[in-house]
N, C-alpha and C positions, 0 to 999 in steps of 0.2 A: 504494500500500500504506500502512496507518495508519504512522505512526513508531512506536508501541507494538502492534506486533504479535506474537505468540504463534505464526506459523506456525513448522510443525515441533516445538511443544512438547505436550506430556502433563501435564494436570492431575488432580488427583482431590481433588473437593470435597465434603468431608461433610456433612451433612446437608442436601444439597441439594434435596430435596423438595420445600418449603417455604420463602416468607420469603427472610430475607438470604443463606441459600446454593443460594437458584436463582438470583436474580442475579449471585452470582458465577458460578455455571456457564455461566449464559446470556451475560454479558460475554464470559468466557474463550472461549467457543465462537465467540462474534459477531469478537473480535479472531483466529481461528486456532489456539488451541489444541485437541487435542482430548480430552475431557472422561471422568471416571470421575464419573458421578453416584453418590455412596453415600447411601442414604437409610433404614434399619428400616424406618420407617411409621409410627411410634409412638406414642402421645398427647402433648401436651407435656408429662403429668409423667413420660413414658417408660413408658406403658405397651401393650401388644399392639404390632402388626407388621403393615406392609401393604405390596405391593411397587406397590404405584397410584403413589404419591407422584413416587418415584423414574423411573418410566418415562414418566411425563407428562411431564416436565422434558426427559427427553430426545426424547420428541417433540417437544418444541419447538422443540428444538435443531437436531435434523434438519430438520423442516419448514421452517425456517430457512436450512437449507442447509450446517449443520454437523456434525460428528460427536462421536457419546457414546455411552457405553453406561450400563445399570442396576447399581447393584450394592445388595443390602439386609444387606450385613453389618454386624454389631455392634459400633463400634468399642470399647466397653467390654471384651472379650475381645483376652486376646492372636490368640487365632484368627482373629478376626473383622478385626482392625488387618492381619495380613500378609496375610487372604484379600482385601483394599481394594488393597491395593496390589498383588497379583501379580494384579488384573486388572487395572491398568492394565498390565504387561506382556506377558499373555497377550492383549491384543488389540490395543495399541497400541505393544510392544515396550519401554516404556520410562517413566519418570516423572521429572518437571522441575518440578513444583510442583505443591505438598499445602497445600491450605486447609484447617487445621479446625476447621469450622461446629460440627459436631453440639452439642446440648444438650436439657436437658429444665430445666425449672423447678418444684419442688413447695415452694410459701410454709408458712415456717416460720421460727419466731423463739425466743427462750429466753422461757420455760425450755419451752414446748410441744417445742423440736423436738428429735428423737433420732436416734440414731447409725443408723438405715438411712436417715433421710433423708440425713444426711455423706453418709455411704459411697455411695450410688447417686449421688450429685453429683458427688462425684469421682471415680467410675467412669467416669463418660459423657464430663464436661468433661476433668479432668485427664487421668487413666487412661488415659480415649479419646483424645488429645492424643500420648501419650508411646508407647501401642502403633503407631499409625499412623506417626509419626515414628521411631520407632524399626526398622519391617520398610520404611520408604523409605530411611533414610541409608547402608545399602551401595551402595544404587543411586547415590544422589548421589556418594558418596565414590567409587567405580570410573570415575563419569565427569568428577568434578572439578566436578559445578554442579549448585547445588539450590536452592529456594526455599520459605519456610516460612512461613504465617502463621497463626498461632494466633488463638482469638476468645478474649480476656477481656473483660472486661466495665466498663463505671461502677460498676455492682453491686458491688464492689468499694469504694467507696469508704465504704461501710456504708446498711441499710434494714433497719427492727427486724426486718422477715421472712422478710429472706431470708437467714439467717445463712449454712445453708451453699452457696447458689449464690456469695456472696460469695467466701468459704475456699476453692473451688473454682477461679474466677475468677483470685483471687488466685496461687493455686499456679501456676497458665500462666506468668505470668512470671517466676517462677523457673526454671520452667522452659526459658523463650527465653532469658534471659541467661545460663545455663549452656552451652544446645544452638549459640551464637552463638559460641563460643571454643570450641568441636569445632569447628567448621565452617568458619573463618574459611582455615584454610589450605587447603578445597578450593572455594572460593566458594559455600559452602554462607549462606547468609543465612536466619536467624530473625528475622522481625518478630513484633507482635502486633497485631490492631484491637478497640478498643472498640467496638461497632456502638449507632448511637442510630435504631429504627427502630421505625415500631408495627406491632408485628408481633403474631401471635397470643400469642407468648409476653412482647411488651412492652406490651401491653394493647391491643391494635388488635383488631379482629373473630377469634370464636375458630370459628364453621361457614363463614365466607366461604370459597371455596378462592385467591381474587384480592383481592388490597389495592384500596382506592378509588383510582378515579385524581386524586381532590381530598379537599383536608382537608374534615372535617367542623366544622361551623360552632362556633368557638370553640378549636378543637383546631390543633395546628402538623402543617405537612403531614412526615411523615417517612416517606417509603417505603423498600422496601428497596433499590432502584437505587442512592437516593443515596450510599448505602456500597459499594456496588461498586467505583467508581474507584479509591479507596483500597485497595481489597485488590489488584486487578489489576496497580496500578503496585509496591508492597511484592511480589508475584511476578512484575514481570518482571526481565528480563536488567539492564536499568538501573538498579535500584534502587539506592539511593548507603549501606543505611545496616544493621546487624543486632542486630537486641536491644533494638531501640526497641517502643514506645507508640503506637498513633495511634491516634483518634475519629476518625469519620467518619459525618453526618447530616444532612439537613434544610437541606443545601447548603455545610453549616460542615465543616470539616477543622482536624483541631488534631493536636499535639505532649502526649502525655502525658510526666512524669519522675517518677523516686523522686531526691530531692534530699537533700542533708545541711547543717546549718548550720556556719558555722565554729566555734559552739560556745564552750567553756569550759574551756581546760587547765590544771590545779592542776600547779604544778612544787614548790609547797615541802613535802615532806614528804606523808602519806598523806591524801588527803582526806576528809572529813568529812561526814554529812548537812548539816552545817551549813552549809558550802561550796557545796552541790548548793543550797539553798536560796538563799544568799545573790547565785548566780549563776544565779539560773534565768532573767533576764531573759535573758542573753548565753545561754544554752543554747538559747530559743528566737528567738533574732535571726534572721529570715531576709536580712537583709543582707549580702552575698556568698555567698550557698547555692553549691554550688557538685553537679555533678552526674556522679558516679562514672562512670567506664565500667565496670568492676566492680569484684571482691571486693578483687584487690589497687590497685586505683587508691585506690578509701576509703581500705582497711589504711593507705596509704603518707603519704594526707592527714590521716587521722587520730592517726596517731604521727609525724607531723612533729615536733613538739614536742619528743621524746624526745631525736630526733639532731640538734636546732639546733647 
């Protein structure tokens, strides 16, 4: 038997259609778990509905010799979030880790882009993130054990066009590092993955239904496999860690952080723009950054000063 195997567990992986979230389905499957493939159908900038997507995937899965089912609900709906997850109970009894894939991309940058583009971005990514997670954590918390891994993005660290997949992006981890201190007393774990993959919606072929099995001459080879491991090991039983960062591509795996400097504390009296000035070197010192576990870890390191 693999040492990372998934038998006996229930996954439901969204937007597994396609790309980086049929790899994770198809890993999860290949290791034992068995699988809610959730898929719309949808264009990549989220538009129309096809239930093909989704039941291919699980054919493969089958033919394989694994088990899955199709689901093409919406995760941007609250409806659509508990209807994902109550089939993974109505046909698999139960759920033990929630992947969520889904996303759409529609480029756009200021001053061009306007509030339906936000709003549908964080419908799908965020939205769809917090409803899905949200109609799974009874379940997790009744049985004491869950696993969570959200997709944010590089995209995120800014690209003049894509303002709001970025702000979208972004919001997931706020999202896990809150949903990781609910959780923590029922071993409920939240991670996140960056995924680095060319995919339709990272620029790789947009009619192909299959990625090349080799880079194209010039181009770095990044399939979507190669991010699979990484989500697989962040859901299973073993995982050591909740509320973290991880990239994973093109055979590289890293550690993402949001870090803080030690900064600049004025103790004599009010301080001053001038002050902010005069110390901005020391404000942007990244020598000893040091890297929260959360809200009150910061709080504590950052008015140290206060209660010397």
């Amino acid at each position: 038997m693999d040492e990372f195997s998934f038998e006996g567990r229930v996954a439901v992986v969204t937007g597994a259609g396609r790309g980086i979230g049929r790899a994770h389905a198809r890993l999860l499957a290949e290791r034992g778990a068995r699988v809610v493939v959730n898929d719309l159908g949808g264009s990549m900038e989220g538009e129309g509905a096809d239930t093909g997507p989704a039941q291919k995937v699980v054919d493969e899965i089958v033919a394989a010799g694994g088990k899955a089912v199709a689901d093409t609900n919406d995760v941007s709906t609250q409806a659509g979030g508990e209807a994902i997850v109550a089939s993974a109970i109505e046909h698999f009894g139960r759920i033990d880790v929630l992947v969520n894939n889904a996303g759409i991309i529609r480029w756009a940058g200021l001053p061009e882009v306007d509030q339906d583009n936000l709003e549908r971005h964080l419908a799908v990514h965020l939205v769809g993130s917090f409803n899905t997670m949200r109609a799974a954590w009874p379940h997790f918390v009744a049985q004491r054990y869950g696993r969570v891994v959200l997709t944010t993005s590089s995209g995120m660290f800014g690209l003049d066009n894509n303002l709001s997949y970025a702000a979208a992006k972004a919001g997931t981890v706020g999202l896990a590092r809150s949903a990781k201190l609910a959780g923590a007393p029922y071993d409920i774990k939240v991670n996140l993955i960056a995924p680095a993959a060319m995919t339709r919606m990272g620029g790789g072929p947009q009619d192909e239904p299959d990625e090349p099995a080799q880079a194209a001459p010039g181009r770095p080879y990044m399939p979507s496999d190669a991010v699979a491991p990484m989500v697989a090991y962040l859901a299973h039983e073993t995982c050591p860690v909740s509320g973290e960062i991880y990239t994973a591509g093109a055979g590289r795996f890293a550690r993402v952080f949001i870090a803080s400097t030690e900064g600049y504390a004025h103790e004599e009296g009010p301080a001053t723009i001038e002050d902010v000035a005069e110390n901005w070197d020391a404000i942007n010192d990244e020598t000893g950054y040091y890297v929260p576990a959360d809200l009150m870890a910061w709080s504590a390191s950052f008015l140290k000063h206060q209660f010397a």
